[in-house]
N, C-alpha and C positions, 0 to 999 in steps of 0.2 A: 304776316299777321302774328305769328307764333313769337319773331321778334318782338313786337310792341307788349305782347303776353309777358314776356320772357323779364324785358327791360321793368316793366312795370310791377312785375309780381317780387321780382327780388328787392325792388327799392322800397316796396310795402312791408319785405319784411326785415330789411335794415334800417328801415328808420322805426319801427318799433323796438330794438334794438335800442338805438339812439336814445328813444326814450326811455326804457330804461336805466343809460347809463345817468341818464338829465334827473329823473325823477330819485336816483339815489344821490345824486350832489345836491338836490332838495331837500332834501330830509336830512341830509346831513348840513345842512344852512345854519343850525344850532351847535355843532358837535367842536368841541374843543380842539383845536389844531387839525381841523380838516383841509385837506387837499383836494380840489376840484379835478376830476377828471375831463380831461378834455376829450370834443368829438369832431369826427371829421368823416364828410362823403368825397368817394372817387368812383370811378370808372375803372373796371379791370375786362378785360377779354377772356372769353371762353377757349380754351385750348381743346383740341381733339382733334379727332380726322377731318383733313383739309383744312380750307383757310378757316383763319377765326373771322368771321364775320360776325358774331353776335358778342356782346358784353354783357356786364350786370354790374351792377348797384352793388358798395361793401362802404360801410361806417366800419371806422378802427379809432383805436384809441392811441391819436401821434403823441400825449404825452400826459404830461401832469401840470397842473398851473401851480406853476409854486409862487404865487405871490403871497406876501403878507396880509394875515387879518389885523385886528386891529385887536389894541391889549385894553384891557379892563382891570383896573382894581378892585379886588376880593379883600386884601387883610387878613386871607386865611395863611397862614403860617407854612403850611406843604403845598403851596398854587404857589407855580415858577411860568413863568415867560420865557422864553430864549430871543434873546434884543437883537433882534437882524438875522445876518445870516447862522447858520446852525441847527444840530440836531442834541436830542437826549437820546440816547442809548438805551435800550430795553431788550431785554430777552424775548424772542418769541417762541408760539407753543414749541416749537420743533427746536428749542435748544439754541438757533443760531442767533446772530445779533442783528439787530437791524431798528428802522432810526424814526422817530415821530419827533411833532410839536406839540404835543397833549402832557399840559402842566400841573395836570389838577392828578397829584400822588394823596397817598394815603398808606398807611400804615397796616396789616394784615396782623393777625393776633400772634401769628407766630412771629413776626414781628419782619416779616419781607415788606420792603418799599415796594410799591405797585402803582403804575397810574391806572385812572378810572376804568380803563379796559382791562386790568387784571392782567399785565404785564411788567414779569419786574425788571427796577431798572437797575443797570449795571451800573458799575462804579471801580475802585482802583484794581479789584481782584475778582469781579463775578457777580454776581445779583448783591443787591446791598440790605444788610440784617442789619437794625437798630433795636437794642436791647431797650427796658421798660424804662420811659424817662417821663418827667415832669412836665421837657419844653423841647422843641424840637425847632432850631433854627438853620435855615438853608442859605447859605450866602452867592452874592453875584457871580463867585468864580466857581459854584456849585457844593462847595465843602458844606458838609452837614456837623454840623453842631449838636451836644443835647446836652441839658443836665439833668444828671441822673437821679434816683430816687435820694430821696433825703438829704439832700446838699445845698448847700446855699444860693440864692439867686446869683451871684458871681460866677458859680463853677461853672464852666462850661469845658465840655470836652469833644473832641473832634471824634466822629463814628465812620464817617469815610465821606468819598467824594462823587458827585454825580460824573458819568465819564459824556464830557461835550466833542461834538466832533463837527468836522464843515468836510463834506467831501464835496469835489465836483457836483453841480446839481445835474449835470450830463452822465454821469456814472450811476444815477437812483434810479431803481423803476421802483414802481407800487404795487404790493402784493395785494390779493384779495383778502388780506386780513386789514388793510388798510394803512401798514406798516410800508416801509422805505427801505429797500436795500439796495446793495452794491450790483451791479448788471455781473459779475463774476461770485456772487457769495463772499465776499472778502470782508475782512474789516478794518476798518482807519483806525491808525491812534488816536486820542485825544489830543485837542484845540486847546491851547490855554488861553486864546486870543475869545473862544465863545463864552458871553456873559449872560446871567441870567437877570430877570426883574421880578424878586421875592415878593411873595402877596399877588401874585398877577397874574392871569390868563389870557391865551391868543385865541379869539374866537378865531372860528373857520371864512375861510378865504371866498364861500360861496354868496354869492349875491343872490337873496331872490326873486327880486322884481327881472333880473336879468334870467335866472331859471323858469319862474314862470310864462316869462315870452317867449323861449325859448322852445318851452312846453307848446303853448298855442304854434308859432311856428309848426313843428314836427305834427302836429295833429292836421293840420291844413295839409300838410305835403302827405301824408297818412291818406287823407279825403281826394287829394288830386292824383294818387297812383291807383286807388280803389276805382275812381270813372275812367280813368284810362281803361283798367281792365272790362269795365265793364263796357266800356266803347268799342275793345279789340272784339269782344263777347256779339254785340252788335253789329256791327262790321261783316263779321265771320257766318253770322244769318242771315245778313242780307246776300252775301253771294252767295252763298247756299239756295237761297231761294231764287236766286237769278240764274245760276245753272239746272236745275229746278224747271221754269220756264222755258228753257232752252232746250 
């Protein structure tokens, strides 16, 4: 009996798990260059003294869904796309480098490039500073453009470059900042072959119609490991009450 306890009580509490991970690729359904976390149940055995006869329930995260969202046109002058495969380069909080698809940058007063999350992105020598301009133009092979104050609509002058990279997608995991790095903390050179699509944004790769069934799913399996236990729960009464009798 303690088996069917055992089996049922840890699968109630990985698939709430599950849902969690399900209910924040929902909400991230809107979020610019998100990546779906994927979920998966297995079977592991209990190890200890003697045989392992009993198991339990474990959701893991086997990976990341890197497929494509779909691009939309903005017109906004710093909203980049990266066309296929490819990463932008960004700094994260702890200094090191690591790689998103979120194109929607912006300019900071001190004048650091940063996308919407407040990460800045790198470029030929280390985070990239754009002094105070008129016009800021970002081209497909990611060179940043500007013209600067009081100069003619012609002048344009080059400020640096956005650093594009393609690594293995088998070499990324996804940190809990929602950022992509190398599985050794490393970093790639720059891709001259990754193009960007100026004016443009990748929505996020999360389907909702597919997260909200998803959602129903795990709530049912939720509801059918709760009467299990409470079946083990009743079970376990009635012999009680039949040695009892006896």
């Amino acid at each position: 009996m303690d088996r069917m306890l055992y089996v049922a009580m840890t699968g109630a509490k990985q698939t709430l798990l599950a849902q969690a991970a399900n209910t924040h690729n929902l909400a991230n359904a809107s979020t610019t260059g998100f990546r779906a976390d994927l979920e998966a149940f297995r079977a592991m055995p209990v190890y200890g003294p003697g045989h392992p006869s009993r198991v339990y329930a474990m959701a893991e995260r086997p990976g990341v869904d890197f497929s494509h969202g779909s691009i939309t046109q903005t017109g906004r002058e710093l909203d980049v796309a990266v066309q296929g495969e490819g990463w932008i380069a960004v700094q994260a909080a702890d200094g090191t480098e690591a790689y998103t698809r979120a194109g929607d940058l912006r300019v900071t007063a001190s004048g650091q490039l940063q996308t919407g999350a407040g990460h800045n992105v790198l470029g030929n020598g280390g985070p990239i500073a754009i002094q105070q301009s008129e016009k800021i133009e970002i081209g497909a092979d990611g060179t940043i453009s500007i013209r600067p104050l009081g100069q003619a609509p012609t002048t344009l002058a080059v400020a640096d470059r956005i650093k594009l990279v393609k690594p293995p997608l088998a070499d990324l995991i996804k940190g809990a900042d929602g950022l992509m790095r190398l599985k050794n903390n490393a970093s790639v050179p720059a891709d001259e072959t990754v193009r960007l699509s100026p004016g443009s944004l990748e929505t996020s790769n999360v389907s909702a119609v597919e997260a909200m069934v998803n959602m129903i799913t795990l709530s049912r399996q939720f509801e059918m490991q709760v009467k299990a236990m409470r079946g083990a729960e009743e079970i376990d009464q009635s012999a009680a009450q039949i040695l009892r009798l006896n």
